[in-house]
C-alpha positions in Angstrom: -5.7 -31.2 6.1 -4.9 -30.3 9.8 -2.7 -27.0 10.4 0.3 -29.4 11.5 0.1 -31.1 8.3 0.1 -27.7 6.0 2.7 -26.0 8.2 5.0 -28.7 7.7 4.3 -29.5 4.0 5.2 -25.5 3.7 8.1 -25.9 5.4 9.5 -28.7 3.2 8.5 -27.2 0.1 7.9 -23.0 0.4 11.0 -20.9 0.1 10.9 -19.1 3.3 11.6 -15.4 2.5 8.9 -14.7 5.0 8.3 -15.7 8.5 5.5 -16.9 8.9 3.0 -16.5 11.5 2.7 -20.4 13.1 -1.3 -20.5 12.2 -2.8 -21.8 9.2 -6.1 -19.6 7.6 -8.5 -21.9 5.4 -11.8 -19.5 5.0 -12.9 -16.5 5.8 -15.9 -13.9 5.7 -15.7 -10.1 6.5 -13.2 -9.1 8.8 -12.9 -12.9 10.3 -10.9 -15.7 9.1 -11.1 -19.3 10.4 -8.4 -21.7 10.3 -8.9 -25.8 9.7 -9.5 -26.6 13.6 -12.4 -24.0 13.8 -9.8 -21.2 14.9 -11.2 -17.6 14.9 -9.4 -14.2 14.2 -10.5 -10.9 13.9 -8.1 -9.9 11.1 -6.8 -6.4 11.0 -4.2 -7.0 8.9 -6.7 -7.1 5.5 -3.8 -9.0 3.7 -1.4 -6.4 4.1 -3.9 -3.4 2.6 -5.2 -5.7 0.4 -8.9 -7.2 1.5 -10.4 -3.8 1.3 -14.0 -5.5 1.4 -13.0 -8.0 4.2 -12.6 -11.6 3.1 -14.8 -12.7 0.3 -17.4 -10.1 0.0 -20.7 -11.5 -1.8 -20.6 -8.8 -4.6 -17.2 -9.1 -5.4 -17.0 -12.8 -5.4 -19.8 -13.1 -7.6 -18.3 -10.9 -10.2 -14.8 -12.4 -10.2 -16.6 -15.8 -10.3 -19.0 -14.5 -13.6 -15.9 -13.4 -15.1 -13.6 -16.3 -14.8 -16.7 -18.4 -16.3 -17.0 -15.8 -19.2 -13.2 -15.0 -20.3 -10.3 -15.6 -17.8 -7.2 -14.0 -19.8 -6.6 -12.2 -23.2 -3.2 -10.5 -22.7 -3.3 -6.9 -23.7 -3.5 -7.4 -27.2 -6.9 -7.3 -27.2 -9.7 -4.8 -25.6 -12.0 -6.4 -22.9 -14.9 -4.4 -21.1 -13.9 -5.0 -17.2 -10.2 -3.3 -18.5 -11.5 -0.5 -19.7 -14.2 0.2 -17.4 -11.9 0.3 -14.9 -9.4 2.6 -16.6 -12.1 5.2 -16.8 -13.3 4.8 -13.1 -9.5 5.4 -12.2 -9.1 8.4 -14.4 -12.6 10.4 -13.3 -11.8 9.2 -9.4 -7.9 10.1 -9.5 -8.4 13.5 -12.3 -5.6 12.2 -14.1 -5.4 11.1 -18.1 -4.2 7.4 -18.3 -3.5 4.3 -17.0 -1.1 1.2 -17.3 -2.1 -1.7 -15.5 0.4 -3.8 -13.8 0.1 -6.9 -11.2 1.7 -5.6 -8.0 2.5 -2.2 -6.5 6.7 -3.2 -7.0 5.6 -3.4 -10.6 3.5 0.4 -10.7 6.3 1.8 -9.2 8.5 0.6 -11.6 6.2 1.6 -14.5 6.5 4.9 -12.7 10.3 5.4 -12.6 10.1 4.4 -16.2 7.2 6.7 -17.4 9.1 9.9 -15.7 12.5 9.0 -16.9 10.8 8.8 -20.7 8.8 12.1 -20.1 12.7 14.1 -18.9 14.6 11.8 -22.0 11.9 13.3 -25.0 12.5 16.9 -23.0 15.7 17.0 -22.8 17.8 14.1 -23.7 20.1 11.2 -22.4 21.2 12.1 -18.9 18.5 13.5 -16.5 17.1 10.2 -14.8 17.8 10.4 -11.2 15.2 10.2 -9.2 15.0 11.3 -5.6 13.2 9.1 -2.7 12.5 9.7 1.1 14.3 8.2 4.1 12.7 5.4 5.2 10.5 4.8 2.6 9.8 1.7 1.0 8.7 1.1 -2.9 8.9 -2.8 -3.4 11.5 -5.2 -3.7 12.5 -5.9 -7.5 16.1 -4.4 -7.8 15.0 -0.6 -9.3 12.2 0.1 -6.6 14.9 -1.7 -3.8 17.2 0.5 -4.4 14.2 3.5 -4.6 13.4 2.4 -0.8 15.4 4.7 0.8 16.3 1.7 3.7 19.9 0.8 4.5 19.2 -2.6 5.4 17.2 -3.4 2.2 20.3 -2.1 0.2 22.3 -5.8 1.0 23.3 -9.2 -0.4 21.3 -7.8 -4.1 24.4 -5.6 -5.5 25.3 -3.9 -7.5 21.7 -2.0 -6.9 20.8 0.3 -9.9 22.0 3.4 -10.2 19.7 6.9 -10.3 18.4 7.3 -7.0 19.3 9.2 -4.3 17.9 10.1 -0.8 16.5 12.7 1.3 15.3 13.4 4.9 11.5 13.5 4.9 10.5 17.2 6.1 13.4 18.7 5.4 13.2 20.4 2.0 16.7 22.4 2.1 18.2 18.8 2.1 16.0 17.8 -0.8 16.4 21.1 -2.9 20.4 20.8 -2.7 20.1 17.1 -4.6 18.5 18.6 -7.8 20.3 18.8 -10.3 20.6 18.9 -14.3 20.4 14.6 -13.9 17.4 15.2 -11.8 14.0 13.6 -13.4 11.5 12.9 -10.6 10.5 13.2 -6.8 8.9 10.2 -5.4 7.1 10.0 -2.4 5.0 8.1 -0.1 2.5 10.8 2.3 2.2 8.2 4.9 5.7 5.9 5.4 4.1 2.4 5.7 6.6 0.0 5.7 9.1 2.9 7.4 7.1 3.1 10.8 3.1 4.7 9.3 4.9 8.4 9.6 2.5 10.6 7.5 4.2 13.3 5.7 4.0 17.0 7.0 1.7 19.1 4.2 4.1 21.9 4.2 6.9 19.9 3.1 4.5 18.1 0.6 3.6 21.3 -1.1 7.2 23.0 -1.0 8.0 19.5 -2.4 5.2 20.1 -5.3 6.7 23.9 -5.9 9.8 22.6 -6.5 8.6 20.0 -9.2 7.1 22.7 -10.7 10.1 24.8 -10.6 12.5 22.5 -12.1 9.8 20.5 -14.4 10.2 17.3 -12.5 7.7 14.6 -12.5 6.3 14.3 -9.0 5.2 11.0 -8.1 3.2 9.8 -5.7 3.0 6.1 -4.3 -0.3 5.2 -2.8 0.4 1.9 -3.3 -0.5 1.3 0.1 -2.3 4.6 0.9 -4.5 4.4 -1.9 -8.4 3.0 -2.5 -9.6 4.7 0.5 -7.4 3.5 3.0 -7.0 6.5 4.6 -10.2 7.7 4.2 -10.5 9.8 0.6 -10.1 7.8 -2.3 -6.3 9.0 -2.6 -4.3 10.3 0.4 -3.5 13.5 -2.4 -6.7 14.8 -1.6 -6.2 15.1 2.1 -2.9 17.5 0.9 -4.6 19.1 -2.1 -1.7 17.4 -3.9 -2.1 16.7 -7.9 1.0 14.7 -8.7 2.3 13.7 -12.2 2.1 10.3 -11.7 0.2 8.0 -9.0 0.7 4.2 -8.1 -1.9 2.3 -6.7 -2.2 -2.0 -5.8 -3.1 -3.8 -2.6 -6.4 -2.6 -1.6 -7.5 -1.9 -5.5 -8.2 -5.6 -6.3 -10.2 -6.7 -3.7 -7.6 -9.5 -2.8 -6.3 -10.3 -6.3 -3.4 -8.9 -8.0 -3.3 -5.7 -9.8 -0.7 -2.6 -9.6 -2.0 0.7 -11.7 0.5 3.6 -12.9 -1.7 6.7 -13.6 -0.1 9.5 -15.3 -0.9 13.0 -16.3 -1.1 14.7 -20.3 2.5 15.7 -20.3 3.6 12.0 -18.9 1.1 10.2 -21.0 2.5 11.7 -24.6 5.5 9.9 -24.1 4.6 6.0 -23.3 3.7 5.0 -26.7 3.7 1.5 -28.3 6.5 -0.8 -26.9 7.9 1.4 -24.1 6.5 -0.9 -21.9 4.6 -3.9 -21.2 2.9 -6.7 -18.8 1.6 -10.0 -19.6 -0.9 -10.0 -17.2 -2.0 -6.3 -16.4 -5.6 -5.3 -17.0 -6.6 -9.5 -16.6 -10.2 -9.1 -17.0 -10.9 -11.2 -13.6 -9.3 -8.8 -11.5 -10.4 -5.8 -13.4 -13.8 -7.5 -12.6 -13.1 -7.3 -8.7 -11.2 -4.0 -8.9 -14.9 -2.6 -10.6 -16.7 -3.6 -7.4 -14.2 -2.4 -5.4 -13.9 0.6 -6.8 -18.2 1.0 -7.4 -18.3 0.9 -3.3 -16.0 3.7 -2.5 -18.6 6.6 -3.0 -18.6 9.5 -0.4 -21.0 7.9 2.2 -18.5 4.7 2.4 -16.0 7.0 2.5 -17.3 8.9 5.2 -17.7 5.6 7.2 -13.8 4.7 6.9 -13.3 8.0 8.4 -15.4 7.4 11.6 -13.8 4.6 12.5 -10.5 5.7 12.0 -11.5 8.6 14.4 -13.1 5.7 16.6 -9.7 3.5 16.7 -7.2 6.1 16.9 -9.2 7.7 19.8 -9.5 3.9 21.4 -5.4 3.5 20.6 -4.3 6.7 22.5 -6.2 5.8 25.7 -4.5 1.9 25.6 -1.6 1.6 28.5 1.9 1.8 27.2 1.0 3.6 24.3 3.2 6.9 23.6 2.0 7.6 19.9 -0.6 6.6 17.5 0.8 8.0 13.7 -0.7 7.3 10.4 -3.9 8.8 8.5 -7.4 7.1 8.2 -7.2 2.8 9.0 -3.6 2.9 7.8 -2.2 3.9 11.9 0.9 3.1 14.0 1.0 2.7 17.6 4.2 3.3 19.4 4.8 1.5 22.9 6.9 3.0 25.7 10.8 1.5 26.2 10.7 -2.0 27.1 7.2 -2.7 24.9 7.9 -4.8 21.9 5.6 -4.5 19.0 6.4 -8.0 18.2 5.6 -9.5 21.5 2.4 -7.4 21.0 1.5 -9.1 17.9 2.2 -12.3 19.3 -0.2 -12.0 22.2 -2.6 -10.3 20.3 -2.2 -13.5 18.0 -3.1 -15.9 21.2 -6.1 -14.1 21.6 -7.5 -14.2 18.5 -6.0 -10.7 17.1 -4.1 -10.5 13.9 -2.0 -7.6 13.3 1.4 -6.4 11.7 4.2 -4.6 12.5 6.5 -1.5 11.3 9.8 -1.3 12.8 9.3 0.2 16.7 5.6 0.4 16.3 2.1 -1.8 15.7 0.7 -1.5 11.9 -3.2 -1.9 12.0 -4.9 -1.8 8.6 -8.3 -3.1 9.4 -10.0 -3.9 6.2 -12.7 -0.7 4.8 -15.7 -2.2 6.0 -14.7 -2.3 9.4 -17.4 -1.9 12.4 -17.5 0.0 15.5 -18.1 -3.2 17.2 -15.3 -4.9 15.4 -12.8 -2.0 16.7 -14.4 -2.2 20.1 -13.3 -5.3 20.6 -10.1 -5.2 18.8 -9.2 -2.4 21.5 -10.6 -5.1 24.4 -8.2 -7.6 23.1 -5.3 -5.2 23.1 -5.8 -3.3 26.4 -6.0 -7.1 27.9 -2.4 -7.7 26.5 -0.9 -4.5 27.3 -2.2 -4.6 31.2 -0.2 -7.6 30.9 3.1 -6.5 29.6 5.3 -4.7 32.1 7.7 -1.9 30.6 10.3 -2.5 33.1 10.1 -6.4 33.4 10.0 -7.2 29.2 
């Protein structure tokens, strides 16, 4: 079927909570899709932080496909192998105890908020269950991690949001320090602000943040949802702050490309979350545990160390680009902000036209080239976007 044909069968039958990019994708390999008239992009998007491998990596497509041939779906009633292999790969890469698996980082978060509020209830009763969140952060879109995103316009049209959560300014930890109180339970933070503009946290404020968990016993928890599975260059974004949270949340990049949210927690959280305190159809499905595995087995140090060089590589490429003021995030997880009269959008839609596919974050440009990203992929990625901002004239938008 022709890309006219697709776009307008969506358009008659999707519910648009999205808009769409005007191209239709039909295969891909590495960091290149191809669309149904032979179309070629250079995709540094990977799915939103999800195609850590690129698209349809040999090893992991293999394994998903022996899986789904051996045993598709069990529930988690049942043990299967690819489950709990990957619990134990999470727990030895992350240092902490357990894990709940979940099908989407919105999901992990909320497992988080519930795990902490169950650790504060058996400590100390009814009551202490707020849970403060950062300014301009962003933790999913069912109604509890909504009203967690610590965006006005997200707070519309939903109410009444839950109650529980309340806001500070990230960096300033006075601010933060005067909303604990005896209803306090957690601290939740993201160390690099994706959908908020890819604004990396300061490490002072992270650690001063950390003391004052440890002060008041409140669970500090971290979502890597996006920053996680070596997007940013160490298998967790913690261990560029020498951070050890209380819980962690982790999706997007850890499947592969299929669905899967994780909630690890420490001892002290893990006592808690017994039999029936919470629960998930799907979580742990043995096909994506299968891809997750693979994902997961390719992340060792000298991968690792090849995500880092080429985050060097494009950030050092972004900052010599015309019209480019700033270039903000950690590893292949960056912003890029334009000087006044520079749209991001109109940025992505040229960069579209030439073959280009990126996102956007408020003011700035959002690159997330998948992991396995090449020098002569950035290269050219950089081409493509120096061509389109020559073009663009700050004073004439």
């Amino acid at each position: 079927m022709d890309s006219e044909k697709v776009i307008a069968r969506d358009n008659n039958y999707i519910l648009h909570t999205y808009n769409r990019n005007p191209i239709v994708l039909e295969k891909g390999h590495g960091l290149h899709a191809y669309g149904p008239e032979g179309q070629s992009y250079l995709d540094f998007t990977s799915g939103i932080g999800v195609n850590s491998l690129g698209y349809c990596d040999l090893e992991w497509a293999e394994a998903v496909s022996r899986q789904a041939h051996k045993l598709q779906h069990t529930s988690n009633l049942y043990y299967t192998a690819p489950c709990s292999k990957l619990a134990k790969n999470l727990c030895r890469r992350t240092g902490l105890s357990k894990v709940f698996f979940a099908n989407s980082g919105a999901e992990a978060n909320e497992g988080a908020i519930k795990a902490a509020r169950k650790y504060s209830h058996d400590r100390y009763g009814d009551g202490r269950s707020t849970v403060i969140t950062l300014v301009n952060s962003f933790h999913g879109r069912t109604l509890a991690t909504l009203t967690a995103t610590g965006q006005a316009g997200f707070h519309q049209y939903f109410g009444p949001f839950n109650e529980g959560f309340v806001y500070a300014a990230a960096g300033d930890i006075d601010g933060l320090t005067k909303l604990v109180n005896d209803r306090t339970c957690a601290i939740m933070l993201e160390l690099v602000q994706g959908e908020g503009g890819v604004v990396a946290l300061d490490p002072l404020f992270v650690r001063q943040v950390r003391s004052l968990c440890d002060e008041k016993d409140l669970c500090l928890i971290v979502d890597e949802v996006q920053t996680g599975v070596g997007r940013t260059g160490t298998f967790l974004a913690c261990e560029q702050y020498n951070l050890r949270p209380d819980i962690v949340t982790l999706a997007k990049g850890l499947g592969g490309g299929l669905p899967i949210g994780a909630v690890l927690v420490s001892d002290k959280v893990a006592a808690g979350m017994g039999p029936g305190t919470h629960g998930s159809t799907f979580g742990g499905n043995p096909v994506v545990c299968a891809g997750a595995n693979v994902v997961l087995s390719r992340l060792d140090e000298r991968f690792l160390a090849g995500v880092r060089e080429h985050a060097a590589q494009l950030r050092a490429g972004l900052e010599k680009l015309p019209h480019v003021t700033e270039v903000s995030g950690l590893g292949l997880m960056l912003g890029v902000q334009f000087e006044e009269g520079i749209q991001a959008a109109d940025v992505l839609a040229a960069c579209r036209e030439r073959g280009l596919l990126v996102l956007t974050a408020k003011t700035r440009l959002r690159l997330l080239p998948p992991l396995v990203v090449t020098a002569h992929d950035i290269e050219r990625a950089l081409v493509i976007l120096d061509e389109v901002l020559c073009g663009m004239d700050p004073l004439h938008p």
